[in-house]
N, C-alpha and C positions, 0 to 999 in steps of 0.2 A: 504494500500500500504506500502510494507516495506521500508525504508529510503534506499537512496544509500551508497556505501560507496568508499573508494579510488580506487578500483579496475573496479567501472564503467568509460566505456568509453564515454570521456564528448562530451555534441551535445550541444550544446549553441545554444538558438534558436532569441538573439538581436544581435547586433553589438555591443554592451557593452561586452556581453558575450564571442564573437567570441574576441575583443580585449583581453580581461586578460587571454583568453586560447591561444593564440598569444605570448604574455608576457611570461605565462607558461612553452612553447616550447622552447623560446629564451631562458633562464635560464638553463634549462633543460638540453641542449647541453653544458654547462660547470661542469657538475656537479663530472665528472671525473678529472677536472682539478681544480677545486671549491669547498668547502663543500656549499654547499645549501640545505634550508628547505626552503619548502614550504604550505602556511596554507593556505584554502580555507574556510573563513567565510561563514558563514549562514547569514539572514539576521540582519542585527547589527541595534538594537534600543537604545536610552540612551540621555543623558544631549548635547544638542548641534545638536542632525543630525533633519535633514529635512525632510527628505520621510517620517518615519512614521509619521511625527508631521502630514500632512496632513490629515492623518487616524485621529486620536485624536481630531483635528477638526471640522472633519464631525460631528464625535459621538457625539463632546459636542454640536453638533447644533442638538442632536436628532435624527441623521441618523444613520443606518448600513447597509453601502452598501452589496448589495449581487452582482456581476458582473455574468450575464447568470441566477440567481436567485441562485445558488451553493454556500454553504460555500468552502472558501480555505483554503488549511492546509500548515505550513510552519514550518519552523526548525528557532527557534529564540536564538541570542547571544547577550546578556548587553555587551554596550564597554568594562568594567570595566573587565568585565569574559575575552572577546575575547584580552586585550591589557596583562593581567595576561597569557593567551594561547601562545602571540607570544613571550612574554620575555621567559619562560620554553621552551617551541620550543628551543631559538633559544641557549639557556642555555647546552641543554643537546646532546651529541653524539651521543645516538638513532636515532636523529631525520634525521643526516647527508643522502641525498641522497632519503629522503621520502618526502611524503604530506599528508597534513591532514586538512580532515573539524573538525572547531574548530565550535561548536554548542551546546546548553543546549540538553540534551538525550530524552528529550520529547520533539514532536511536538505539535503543538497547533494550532487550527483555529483561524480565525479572527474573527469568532464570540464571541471565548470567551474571544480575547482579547478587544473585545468590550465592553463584561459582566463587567470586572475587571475594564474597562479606567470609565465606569458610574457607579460603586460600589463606588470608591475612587473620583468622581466627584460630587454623590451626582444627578444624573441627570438618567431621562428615556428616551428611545430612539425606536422606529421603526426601522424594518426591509424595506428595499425600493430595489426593485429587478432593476436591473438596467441593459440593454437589448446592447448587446456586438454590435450590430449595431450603437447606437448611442451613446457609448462610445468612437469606434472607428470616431463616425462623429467628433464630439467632442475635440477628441485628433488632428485629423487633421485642425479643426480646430483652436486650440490652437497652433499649429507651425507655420501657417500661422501669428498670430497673434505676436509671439517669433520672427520670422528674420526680420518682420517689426522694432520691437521693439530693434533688436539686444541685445535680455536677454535670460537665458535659460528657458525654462517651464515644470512645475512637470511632464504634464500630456500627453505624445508624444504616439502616435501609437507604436513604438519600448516599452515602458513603459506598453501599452494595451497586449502585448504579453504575457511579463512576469506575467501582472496580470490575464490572463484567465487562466492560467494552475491550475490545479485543486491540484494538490499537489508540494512545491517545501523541501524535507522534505531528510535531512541526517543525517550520523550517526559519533557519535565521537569516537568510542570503540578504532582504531586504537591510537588515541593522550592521551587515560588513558590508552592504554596498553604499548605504547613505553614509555613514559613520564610523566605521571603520571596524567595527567591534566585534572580536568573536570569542567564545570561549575558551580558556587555555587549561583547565585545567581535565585532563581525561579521567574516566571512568575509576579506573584502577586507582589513583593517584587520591584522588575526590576520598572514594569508601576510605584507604586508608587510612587519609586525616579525619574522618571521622567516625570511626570504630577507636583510633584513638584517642579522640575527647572523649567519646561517651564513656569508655573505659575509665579516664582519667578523672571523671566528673561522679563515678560509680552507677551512670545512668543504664551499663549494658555490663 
């Protein structure tokens, strides 16, 4: 599947999604009267975020989820690379009046970032197919459990959406051709600085 790029038209399929495309819009209407940029990250892993640390966890306990039994493919950004995308973004006069996914140029599965998280862990792990009916049981029941609790929970039906889709995977050409900006830091490189925070932090 080819990655999208700014010219596709977005269909956001959570309420997360449907909000920052919301957001988007509002922005969007002053931009005549405003210089605005706008950056649409891919999914952002690194030192400190939460979602994928749960991924990380699984593996070190020897799991690799497969959701529906399918690997998924995904368009992945290091904070480091994506916070270096929006200062140059927001730096440069090309950018006035566009948007841009700010993403590493390669996409990657979860499987292989599974490969890499028990390469630099040192650990073997199983594949465990895991049966989208009873993820979604699962997930609903974990929000029942959340507004009791009044906490948020990682793992919500809205969160099952985004994770059954089989590909979520873009492209950056537009943000190195107006601005020069691409991601330096690879795959391998990325996990390992951050397997060792979370280590270092007691978080993994």
């Amino acid at each position: 599947m080819e990655p999208i790029d700014e010219n596709q038209f977005p269909n956001p399929l959570t309420f997360y999604g449907k909000s920052k495309l919301k957001a988007q819009q509002y922005v969007e209407k002053f931009k005549d009267k405003i210089p605005t940029t706008i950056v649409l990250p891919s999914a952002v892993y690194g030192p400190r975020d939460k979602d994928v640390l749960e991924f990380f966890k699984t593996v070190k306990l020897g799991i690799i989820p497969q959701l529906g039994g399918r690997d998924k493919y995904a368009s992945m950004v290091h904070v480091a690379d994506l916070a270096d995308g929006i200062i140059a973004a927001a730096q440069n006069k090309n950018t006035i009046g566009q948007k841009y996914f700010l993403t590493n140029p390669s996409p990657c599965s979860w499987g292989e970032i599974a490969r890499i998280t028990l390469n630099h862990l040192g650990k073997s792990a199983i594949h465990v197919n895991l049966p989208l009916t009873l993820i979604n049981t699962i997930a609903g029941v974990t929000e029942v459990i959340a507004r009791i609790r009044k906490k948020p929970n990682i793992l919500s039906r809205q969160k099952v959406i985004e994770m059954k889709q089989d590909f979520w995977i873009c492209s950056p050409k537009k943000a190195k051709q107006d601005f020069g900006w691409q991601a330096q830091i690879d795959l391998d490189t990325g996990i390992k600085e951050t397997l060792g925070w979370y280590v270092s932090e007691g978080w993994l």
